[in-house]
mmCIF file as Biopython writes it, N, C-alpha, C and O atoms, coordinates in Angstrom:
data_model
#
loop_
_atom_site.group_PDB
_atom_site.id
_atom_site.type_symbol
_atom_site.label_atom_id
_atom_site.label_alt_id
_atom_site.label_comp_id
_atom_site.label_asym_id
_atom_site.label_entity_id
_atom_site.label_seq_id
_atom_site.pdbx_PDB_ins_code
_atom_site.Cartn_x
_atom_site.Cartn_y
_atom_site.Cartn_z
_atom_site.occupancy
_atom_site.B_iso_or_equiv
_atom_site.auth_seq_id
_atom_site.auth_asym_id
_atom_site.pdbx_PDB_model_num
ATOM 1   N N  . UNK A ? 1  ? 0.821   -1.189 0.000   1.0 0.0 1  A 1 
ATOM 2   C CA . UNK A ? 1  ? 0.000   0.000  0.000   1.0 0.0 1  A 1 
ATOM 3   C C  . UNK A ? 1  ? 0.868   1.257  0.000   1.0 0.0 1  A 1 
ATOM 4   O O  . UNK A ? 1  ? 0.567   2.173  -0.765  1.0 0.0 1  A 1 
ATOM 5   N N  . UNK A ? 2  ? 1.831   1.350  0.735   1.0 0.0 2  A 1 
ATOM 6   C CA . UNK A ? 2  ? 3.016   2.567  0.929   1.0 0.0 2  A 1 
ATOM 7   C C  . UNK A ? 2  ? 3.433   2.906  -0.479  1.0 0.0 2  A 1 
ATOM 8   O O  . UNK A ? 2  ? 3.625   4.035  -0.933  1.0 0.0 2  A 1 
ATOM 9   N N  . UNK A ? 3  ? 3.590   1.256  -1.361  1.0 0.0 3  A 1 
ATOM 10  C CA . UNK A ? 3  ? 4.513   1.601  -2.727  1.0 0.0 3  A 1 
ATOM 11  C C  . UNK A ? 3  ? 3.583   2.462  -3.673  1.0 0.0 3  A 1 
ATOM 12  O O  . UNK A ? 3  ? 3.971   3.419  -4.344  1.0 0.0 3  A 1 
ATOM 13  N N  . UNK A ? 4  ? 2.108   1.898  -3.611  1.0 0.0 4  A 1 
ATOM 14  C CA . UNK A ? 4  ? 1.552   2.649  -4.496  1.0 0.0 4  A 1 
ATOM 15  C C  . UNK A ? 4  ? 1.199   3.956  -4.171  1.0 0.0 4  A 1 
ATOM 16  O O  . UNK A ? 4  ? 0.976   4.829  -5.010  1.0 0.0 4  A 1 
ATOM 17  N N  . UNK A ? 5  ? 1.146   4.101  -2.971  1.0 0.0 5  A 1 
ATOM 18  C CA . UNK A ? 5  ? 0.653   5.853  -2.647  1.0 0.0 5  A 1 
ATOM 19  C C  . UNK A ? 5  ? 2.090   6.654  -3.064  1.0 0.0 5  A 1 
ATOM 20  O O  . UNK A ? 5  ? 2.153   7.849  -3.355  1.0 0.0 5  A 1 
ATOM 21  N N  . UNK A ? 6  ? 3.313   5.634  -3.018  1.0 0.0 6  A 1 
ATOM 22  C CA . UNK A ? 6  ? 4.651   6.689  -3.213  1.0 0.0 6  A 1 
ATOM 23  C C  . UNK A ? 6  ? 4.410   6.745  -4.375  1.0 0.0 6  A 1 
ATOM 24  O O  . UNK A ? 6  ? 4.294   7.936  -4.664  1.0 0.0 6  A 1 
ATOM 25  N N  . UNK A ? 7  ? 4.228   5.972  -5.437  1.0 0.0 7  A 1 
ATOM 26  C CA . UNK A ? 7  ? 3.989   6.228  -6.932  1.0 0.0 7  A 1 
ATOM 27  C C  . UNK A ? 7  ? 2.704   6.866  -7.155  1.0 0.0 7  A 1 
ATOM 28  O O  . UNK A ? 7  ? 2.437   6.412  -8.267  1.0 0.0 7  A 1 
ATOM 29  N N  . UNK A ? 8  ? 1.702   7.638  -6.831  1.0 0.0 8  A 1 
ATOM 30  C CA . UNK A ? 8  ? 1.133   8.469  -6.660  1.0 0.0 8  A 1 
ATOM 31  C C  . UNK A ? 8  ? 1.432   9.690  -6.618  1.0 0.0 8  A 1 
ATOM 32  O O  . UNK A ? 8  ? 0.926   10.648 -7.203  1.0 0.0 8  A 1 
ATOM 33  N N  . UNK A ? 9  ? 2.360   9.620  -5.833  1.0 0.0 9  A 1 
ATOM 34  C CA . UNK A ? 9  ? 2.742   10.999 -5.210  1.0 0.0 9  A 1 
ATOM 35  C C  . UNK A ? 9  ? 4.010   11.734 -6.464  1.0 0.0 9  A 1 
ATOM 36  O O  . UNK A ? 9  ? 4.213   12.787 -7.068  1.0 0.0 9  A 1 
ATOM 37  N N  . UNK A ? 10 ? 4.625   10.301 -6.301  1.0 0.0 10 A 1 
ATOM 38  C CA . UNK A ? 10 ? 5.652   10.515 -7.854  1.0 0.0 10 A 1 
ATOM 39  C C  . UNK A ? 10 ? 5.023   11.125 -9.239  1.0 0.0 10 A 1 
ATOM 40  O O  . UNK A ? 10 ? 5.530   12.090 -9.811  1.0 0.0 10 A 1 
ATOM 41  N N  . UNK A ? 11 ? 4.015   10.536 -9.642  1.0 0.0 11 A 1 
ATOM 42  C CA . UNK A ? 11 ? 3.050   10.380 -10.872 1.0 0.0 11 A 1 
ATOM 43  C C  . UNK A ? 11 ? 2.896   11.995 -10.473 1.0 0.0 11 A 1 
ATOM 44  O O  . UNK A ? 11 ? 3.050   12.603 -11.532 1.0 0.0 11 A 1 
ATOM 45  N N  . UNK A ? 12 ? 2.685   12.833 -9.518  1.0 0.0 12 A 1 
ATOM 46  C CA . UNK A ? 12 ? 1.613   14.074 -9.231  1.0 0.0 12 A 1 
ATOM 47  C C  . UNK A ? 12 ? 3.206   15.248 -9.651  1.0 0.0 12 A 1 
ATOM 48  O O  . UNK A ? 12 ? 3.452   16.119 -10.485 1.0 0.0 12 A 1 
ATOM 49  N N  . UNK A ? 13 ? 3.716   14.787 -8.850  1.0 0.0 13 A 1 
ATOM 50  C CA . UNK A ? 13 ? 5.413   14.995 -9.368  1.0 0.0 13 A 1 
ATOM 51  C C  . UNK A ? 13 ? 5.471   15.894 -10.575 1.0 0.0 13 A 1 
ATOM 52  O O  . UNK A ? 13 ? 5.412   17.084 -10.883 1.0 0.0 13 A 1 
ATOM 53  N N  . UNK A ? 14 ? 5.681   14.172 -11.319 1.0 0.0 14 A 1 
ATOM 54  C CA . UNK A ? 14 ? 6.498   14.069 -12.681 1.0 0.0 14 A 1 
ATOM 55  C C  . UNK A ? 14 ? 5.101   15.240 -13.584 1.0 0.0 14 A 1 
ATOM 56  O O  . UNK A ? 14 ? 5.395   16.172 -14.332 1.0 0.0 14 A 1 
ATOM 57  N N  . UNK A ? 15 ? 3.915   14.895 -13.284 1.0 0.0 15 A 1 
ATOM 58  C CA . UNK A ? 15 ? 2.925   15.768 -14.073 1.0 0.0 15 A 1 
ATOM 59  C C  . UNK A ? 15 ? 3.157   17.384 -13.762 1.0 0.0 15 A 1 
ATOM 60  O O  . UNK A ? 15 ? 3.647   18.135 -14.605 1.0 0.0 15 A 1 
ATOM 61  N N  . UNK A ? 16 ? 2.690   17.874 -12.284 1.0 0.0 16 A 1 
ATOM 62  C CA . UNK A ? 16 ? 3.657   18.978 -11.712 1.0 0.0 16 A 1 
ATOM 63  C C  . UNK A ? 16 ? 1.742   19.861 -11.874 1.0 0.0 16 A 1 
ATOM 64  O O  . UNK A ? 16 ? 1.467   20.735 -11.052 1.0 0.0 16 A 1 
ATOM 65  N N  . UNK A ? 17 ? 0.872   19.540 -12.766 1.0 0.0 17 A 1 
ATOM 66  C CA . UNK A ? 17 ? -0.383  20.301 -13.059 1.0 0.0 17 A 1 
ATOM 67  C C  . UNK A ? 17 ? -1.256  20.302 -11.800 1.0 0.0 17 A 1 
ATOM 68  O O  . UNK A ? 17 ? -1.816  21.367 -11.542 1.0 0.0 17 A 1 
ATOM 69  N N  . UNK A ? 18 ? -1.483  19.104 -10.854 1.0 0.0 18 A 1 
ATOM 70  C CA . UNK A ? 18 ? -2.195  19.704 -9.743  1.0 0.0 18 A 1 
ATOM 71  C C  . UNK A ? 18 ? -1.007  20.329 -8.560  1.0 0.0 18 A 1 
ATOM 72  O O  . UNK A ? 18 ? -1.524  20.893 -7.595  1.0 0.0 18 A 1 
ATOM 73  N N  . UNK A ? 19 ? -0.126  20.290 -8.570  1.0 0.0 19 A 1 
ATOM 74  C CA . UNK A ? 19 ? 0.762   21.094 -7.810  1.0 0.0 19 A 1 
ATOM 75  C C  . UNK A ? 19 ? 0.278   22.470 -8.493  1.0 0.0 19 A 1 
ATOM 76  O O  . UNK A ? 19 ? -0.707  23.102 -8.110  1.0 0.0 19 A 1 
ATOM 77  N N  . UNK A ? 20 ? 0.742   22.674 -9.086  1.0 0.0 20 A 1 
ATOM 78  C CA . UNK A ? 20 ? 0.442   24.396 -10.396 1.0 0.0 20 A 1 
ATOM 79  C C  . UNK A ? 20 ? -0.493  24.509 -9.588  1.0 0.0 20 A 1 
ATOM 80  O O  . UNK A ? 20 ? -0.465  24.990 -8.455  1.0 0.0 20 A 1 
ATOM 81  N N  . UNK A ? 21 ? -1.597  23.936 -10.325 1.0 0.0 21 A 1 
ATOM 82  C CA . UNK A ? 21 ? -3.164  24.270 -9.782  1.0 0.0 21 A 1 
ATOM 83  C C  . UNK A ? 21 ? -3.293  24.163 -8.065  1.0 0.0 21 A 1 
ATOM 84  O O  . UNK A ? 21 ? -4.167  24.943 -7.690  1.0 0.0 21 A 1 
ATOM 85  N N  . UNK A ? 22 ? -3.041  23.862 -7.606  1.0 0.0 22 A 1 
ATOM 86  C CA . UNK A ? 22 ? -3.237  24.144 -5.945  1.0 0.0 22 A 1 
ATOM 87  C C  . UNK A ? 22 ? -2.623  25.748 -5.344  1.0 0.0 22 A 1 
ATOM 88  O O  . UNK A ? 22 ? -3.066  26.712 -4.718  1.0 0.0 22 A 1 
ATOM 89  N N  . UNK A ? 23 ? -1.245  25.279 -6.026  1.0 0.0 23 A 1 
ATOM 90  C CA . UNK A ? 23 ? -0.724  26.719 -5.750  1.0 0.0 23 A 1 
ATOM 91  C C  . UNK A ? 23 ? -1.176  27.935 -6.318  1.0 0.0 23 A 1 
ATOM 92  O O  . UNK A ? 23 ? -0.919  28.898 -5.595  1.0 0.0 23 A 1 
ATOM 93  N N  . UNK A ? 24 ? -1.867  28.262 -7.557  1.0 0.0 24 A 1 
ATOM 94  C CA . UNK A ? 24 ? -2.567  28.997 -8.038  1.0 0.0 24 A 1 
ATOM 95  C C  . UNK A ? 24 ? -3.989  29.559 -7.501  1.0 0.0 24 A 1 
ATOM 96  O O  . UNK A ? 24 ? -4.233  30.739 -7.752  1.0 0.0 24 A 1 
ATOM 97  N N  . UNK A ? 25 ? -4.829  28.893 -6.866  1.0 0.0 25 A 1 
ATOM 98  C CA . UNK A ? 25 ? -5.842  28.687 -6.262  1.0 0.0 25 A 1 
ATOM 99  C C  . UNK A ? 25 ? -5.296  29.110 -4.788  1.0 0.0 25 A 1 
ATOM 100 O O  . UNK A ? 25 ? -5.982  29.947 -4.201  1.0 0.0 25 A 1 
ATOM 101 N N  . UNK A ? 26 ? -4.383  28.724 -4.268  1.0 0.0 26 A 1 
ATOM 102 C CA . UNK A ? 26 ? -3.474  29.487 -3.210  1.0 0.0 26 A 1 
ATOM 103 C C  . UNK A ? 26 ? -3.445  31.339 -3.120  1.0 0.0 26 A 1 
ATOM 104 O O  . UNK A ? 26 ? -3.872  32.288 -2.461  1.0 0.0 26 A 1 
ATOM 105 N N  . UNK A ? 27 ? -2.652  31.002 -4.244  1.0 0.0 27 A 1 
ATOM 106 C CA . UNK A ? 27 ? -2.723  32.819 -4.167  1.0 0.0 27 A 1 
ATOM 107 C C  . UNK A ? 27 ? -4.326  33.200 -4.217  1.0 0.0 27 A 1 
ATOM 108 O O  . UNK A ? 27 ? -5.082  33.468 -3.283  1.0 0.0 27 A 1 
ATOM 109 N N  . UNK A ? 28 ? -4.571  33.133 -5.589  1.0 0.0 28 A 1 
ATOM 110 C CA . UNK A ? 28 ? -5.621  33.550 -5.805  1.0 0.0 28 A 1 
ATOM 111 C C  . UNK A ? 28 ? -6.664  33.494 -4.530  1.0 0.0 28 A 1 
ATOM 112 O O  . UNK A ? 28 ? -7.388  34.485 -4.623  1.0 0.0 28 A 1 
ATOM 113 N N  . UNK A ? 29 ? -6.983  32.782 -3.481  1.0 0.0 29 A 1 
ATOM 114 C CA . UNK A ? 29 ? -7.065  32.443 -1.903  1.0 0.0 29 A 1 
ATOM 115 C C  . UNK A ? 29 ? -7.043  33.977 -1.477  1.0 0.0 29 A 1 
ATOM 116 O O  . UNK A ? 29 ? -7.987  34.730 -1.237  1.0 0.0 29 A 1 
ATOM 117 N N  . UNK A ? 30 ? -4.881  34.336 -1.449  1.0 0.0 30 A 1 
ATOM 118 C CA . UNK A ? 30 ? -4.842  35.302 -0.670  1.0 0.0 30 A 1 
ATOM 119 C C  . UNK A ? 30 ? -4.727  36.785 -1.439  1.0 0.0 30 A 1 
ATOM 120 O O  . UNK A ? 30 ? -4.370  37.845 -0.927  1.0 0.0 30 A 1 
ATOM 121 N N  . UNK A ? 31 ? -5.065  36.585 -2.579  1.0 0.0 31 A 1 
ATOM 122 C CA . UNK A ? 31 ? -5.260  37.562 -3.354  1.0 0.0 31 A 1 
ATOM 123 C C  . UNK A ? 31 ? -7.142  38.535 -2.872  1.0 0.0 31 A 1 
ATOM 124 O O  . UNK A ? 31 ? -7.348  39.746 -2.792  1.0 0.0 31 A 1 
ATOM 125 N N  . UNK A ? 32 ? -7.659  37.927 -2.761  1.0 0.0 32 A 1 
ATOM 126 C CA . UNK A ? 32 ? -9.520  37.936 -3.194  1.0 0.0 32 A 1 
ATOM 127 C C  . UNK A ? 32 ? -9.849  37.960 -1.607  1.0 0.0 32 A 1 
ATOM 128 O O  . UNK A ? 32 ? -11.005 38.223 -1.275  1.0 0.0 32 A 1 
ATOM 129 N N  . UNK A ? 33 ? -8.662  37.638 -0.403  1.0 0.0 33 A 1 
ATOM 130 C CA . UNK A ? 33 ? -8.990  37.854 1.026   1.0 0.0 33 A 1 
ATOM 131 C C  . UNK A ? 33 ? -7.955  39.463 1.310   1.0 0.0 33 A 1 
ATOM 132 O O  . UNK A ? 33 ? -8.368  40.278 2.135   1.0 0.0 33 A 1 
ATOM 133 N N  . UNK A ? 34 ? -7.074  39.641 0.786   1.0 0.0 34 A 1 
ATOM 134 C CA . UNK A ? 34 ? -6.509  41.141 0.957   1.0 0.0 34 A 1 
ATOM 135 C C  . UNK A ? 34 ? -7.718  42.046 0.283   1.0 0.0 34 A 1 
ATOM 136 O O  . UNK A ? 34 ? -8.243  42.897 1.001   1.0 0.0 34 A 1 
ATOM 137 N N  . UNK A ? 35 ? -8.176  41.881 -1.090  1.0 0.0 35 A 1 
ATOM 138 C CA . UNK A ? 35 ? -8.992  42.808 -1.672  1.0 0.0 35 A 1 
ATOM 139 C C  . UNK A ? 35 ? -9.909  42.754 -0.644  1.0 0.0 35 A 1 
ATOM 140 O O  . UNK A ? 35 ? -9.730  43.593 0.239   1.0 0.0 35 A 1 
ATOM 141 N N  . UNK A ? 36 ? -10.930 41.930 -0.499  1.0 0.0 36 A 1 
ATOM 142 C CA . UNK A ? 36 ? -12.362 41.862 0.347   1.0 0.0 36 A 1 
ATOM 143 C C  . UNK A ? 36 ? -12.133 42.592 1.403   1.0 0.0 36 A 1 
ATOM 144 O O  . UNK A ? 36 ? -12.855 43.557 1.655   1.0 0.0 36 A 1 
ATOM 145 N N  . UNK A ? 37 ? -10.801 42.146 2.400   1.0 0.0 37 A 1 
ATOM 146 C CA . UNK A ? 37 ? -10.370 42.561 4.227   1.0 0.0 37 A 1 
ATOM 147 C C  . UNK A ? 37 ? -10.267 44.404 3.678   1.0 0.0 37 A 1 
ATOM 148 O O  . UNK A ? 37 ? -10.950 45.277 4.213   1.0 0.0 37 A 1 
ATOM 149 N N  . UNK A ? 38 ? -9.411  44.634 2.694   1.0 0.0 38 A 1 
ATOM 150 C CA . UNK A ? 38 ? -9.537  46.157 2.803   1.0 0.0 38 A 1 
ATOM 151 C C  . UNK A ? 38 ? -7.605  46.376 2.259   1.0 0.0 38 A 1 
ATOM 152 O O  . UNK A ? 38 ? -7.206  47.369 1.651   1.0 0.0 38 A 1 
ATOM 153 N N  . UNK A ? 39 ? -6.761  45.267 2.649   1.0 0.0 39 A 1 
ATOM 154 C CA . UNK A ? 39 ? -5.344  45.068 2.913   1.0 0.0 39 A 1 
ATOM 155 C C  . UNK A ? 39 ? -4.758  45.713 1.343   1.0 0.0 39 A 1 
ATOM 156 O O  . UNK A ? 39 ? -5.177  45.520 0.201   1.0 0.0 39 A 1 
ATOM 157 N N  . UNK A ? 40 ? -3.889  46.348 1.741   1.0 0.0 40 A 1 
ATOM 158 C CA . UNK A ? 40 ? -2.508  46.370 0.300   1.0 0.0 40 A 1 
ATOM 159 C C  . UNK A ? 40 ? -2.258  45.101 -0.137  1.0 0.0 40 A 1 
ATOM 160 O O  . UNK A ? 40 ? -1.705  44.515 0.793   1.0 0.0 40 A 1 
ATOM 161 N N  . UNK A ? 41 ? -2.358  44.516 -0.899  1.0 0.0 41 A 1 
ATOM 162 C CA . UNK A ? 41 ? -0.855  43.784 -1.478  1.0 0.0 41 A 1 
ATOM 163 C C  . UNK A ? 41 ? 0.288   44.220 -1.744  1.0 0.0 41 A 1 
ATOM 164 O O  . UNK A ? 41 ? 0.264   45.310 -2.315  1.0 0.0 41 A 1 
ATOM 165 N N  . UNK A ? 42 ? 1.683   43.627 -1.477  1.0 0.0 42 A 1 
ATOM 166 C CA . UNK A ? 42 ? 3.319   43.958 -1.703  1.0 0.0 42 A 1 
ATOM 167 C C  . UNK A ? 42 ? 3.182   43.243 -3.214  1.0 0.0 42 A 1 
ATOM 168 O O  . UNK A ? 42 ? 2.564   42.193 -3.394  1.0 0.0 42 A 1 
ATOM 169 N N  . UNK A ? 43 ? 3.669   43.780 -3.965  1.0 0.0 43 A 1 
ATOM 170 C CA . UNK A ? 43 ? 4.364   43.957 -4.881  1.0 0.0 43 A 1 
ATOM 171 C C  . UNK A ? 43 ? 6.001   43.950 -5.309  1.0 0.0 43 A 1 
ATOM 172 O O  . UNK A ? 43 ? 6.736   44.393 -4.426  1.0 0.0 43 A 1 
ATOM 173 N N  . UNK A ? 44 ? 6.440   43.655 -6.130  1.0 0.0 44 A 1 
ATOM 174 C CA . UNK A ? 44 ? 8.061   44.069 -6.914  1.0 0.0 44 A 1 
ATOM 175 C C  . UNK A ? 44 ? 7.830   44.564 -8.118  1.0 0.0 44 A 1 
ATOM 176 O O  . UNK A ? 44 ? 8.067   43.693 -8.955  1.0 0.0 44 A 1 
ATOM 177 N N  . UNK A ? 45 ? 7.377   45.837 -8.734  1.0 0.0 45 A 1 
ATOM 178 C CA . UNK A ? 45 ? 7.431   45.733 -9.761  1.0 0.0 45 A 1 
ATOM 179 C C  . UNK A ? 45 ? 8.832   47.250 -10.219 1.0 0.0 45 A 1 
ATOM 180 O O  . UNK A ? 45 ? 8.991   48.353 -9.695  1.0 0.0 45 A 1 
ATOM 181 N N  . UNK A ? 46 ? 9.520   46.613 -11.297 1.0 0.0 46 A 1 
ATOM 182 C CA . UNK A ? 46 ? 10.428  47.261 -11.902 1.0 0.0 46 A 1 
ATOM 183 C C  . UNK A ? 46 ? 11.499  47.270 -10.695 1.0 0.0 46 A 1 
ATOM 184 O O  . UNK A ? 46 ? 12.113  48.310 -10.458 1.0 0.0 46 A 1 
ATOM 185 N N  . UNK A ? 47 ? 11.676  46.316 -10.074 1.0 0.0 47 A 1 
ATOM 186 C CA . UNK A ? 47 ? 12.799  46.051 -8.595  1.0 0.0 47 A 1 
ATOM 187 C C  . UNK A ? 47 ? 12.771  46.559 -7.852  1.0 0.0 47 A 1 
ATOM 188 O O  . UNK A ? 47 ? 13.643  46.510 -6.985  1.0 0.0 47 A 1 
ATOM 189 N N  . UNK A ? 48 ? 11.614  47.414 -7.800  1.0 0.0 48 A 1 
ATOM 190 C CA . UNK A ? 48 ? 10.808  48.497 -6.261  1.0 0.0 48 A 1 
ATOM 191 C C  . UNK A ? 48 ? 9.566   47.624 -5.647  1.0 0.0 48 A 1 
ATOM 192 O O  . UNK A ? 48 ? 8.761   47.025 -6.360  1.0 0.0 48 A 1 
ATOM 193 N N  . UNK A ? 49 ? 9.539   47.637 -4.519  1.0 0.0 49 A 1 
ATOM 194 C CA . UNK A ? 49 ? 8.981   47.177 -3.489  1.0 0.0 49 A 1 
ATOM 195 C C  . UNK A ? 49 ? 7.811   48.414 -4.040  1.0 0.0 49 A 1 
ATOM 196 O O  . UNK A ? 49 ? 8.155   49.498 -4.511  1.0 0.0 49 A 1 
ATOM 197 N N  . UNK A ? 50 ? 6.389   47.965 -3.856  1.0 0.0 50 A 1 
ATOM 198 C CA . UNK A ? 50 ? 5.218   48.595 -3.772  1.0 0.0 50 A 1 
ATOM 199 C C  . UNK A ? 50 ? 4.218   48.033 -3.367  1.0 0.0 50 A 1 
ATOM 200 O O  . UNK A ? 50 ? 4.127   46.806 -3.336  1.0 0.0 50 A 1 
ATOM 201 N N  . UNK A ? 51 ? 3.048   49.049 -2.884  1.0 0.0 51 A 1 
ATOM 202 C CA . UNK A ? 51 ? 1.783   48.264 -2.071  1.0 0.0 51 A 1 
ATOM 203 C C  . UNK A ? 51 ? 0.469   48.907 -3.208  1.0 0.0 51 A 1 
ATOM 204 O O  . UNK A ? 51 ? 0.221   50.027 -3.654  1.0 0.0 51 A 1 
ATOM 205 N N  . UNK A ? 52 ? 0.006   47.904 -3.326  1.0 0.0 52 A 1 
ATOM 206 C CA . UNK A ? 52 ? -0.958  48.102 -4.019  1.0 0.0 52 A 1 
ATOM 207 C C  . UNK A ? 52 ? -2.588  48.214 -3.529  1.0 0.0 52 A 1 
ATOM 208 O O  . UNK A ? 52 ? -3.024  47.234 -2.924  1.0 0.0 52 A 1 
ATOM 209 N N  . UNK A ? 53 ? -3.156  48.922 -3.673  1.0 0.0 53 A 1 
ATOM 210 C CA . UNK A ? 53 ? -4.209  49.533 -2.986  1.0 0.0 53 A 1 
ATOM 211 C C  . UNK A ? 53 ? -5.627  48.263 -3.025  1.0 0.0 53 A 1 
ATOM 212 O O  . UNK A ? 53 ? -5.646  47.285 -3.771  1.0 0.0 53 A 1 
ATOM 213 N N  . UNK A ? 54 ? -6.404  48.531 -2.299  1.0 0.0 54 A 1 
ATOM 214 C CA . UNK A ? 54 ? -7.277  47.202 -2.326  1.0 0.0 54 A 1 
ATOM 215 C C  . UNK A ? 54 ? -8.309  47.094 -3.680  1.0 0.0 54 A 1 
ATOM 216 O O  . UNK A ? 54 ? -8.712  46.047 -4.186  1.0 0.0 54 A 1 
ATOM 217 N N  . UNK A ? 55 ? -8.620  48.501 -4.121  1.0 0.0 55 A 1 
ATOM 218 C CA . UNK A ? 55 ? -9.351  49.031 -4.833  1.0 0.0 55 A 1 
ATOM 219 C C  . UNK A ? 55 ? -8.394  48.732 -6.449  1.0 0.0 55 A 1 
ATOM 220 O O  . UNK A ? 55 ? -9.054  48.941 -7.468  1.0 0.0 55 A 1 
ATOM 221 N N  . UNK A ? 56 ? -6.937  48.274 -6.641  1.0 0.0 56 A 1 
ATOM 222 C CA . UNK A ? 56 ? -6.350  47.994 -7.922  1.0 0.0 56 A 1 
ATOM 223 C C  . UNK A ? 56 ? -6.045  46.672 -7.954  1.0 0.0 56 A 1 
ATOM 224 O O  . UNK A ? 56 ? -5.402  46.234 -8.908  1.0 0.0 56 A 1 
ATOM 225 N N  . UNK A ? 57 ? -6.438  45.886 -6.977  1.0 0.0 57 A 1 
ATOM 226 C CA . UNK A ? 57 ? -6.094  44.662 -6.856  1.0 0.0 57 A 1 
ATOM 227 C C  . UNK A ? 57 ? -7.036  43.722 -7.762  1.0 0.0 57 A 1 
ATOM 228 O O  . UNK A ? 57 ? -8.211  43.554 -7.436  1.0 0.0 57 A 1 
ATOM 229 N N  . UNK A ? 58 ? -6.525  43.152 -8.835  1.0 0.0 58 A 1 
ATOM 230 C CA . UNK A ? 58 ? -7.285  42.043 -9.825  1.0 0.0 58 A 1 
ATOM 231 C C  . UNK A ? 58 ? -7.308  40.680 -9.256  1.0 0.0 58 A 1 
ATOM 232 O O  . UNK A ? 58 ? -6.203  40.147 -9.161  1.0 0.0 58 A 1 
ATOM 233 N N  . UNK A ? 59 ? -8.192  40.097 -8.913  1.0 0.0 59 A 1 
ATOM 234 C CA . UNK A ? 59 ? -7.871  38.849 -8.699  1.0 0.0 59 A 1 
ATOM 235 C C  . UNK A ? 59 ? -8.064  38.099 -9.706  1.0 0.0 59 A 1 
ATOM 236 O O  . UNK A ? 59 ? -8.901  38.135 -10.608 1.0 0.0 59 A 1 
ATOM 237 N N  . UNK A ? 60 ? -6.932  37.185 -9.399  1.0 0.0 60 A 1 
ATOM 238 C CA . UNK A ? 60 ? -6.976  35.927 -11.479 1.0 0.0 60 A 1 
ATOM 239 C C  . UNK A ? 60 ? -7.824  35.095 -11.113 1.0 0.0 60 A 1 
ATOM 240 O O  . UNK A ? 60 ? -8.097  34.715 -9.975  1.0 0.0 60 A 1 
ATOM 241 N N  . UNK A ? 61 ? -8.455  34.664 -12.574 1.0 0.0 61 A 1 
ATOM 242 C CA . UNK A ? 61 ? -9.414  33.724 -12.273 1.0 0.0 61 A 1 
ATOM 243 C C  . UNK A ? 61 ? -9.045  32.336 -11.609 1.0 0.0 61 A 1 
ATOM 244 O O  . UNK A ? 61 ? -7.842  32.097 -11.506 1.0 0.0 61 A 1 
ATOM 245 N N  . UNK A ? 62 ? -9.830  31.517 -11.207 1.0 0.0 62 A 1 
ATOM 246 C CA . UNK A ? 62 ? -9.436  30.144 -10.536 1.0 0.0 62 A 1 
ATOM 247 C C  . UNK A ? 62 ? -9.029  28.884 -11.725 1.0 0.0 62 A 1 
ATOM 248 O O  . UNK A ? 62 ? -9.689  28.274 -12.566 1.0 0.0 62 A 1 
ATOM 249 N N  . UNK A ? 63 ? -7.868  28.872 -11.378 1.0 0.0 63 A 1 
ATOM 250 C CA . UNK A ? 63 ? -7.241  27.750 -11.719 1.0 0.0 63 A 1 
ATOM 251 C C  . UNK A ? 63 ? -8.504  26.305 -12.710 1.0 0.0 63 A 1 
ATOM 252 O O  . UNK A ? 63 ? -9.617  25.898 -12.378 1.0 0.0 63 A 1 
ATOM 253 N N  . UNK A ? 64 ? -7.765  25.999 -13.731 1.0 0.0 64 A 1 
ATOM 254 C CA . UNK A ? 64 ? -8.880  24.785 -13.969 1.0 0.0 64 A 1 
ATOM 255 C C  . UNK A ? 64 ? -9.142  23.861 -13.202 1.0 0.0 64 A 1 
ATOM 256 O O  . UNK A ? 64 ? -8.304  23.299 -12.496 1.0 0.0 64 A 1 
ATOM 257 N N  . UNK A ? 65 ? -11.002 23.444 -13.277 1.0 0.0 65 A 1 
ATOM 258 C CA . UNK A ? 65 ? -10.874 22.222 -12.777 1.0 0.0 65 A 1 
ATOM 259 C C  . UNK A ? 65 ? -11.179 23.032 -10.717 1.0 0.0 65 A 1 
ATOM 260 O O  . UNK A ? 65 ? -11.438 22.127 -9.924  1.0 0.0 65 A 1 
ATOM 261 N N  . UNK A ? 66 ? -11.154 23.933 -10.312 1.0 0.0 66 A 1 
ATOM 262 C CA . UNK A ? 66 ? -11.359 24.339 -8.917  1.0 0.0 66 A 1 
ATOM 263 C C  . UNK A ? 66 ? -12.318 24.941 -9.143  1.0 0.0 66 A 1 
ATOM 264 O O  . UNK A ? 66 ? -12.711 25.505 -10.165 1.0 0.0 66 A 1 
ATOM 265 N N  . UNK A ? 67 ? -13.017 24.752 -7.465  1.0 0.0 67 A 1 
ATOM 266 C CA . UNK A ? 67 ? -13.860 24.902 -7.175  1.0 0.0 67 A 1 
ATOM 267 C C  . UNK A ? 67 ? -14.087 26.457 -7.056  1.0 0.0 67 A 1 
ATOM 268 O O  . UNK A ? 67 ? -13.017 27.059 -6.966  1.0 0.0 67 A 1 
ATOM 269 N N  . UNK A ? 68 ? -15.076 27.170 -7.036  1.0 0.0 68 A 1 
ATOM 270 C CA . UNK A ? 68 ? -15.150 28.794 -6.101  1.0 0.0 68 A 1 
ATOM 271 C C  . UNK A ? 68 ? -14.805 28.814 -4.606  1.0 0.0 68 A 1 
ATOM 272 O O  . UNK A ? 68 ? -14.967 27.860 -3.845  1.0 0.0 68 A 1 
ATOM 273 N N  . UNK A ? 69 ? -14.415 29.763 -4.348  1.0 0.0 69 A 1 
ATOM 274 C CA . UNK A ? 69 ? -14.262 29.840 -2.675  1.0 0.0 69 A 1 
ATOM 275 C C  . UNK A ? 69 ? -15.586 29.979 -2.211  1.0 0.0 69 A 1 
ATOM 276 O O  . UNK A ? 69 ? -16.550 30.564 -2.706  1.0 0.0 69 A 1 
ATOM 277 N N  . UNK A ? 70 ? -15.460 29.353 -1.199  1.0 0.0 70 A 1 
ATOM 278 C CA . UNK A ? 70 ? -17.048 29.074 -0.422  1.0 0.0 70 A 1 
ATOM 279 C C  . UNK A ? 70 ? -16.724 29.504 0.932   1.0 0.0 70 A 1 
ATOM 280 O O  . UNK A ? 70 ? -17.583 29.467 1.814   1.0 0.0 70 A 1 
#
């Protein structure tokens, strides 16, 4: 039972697409809870540190295949 859940885990690996997709759905998580709470997001853009206002904050759509936040 151990061998096949390790080759599972390998298989999720070597594909790397629901890793992507979890982590995407991640942000996007704490993207859509800074906008809603009111919060800046930090930023790097052009190698400057910036906060971005709650009101310019886009949240990306959800990852394929996920659910909406509930």
């Amino acid at each position: 039972m151990a061998d096949e859940h390790r080759k599972d885990i390998e298989k999720i690996f070597e594909e790397g697409t629901p890793i992507d997709n979890a982590l995407k759905a991640a942000v996007r998580m704490a993207v859509l809870r800074h906008k809603q709470l009111g919060f800046p997001l930090v930023d790097v853009r052009d190698g400057k540190v910036v906060l971005i206002p709650p009101d310019e904050i886009v949240v990306p759509p959800p990852p394929p295949g996920s659910e909406p936040p509930g």
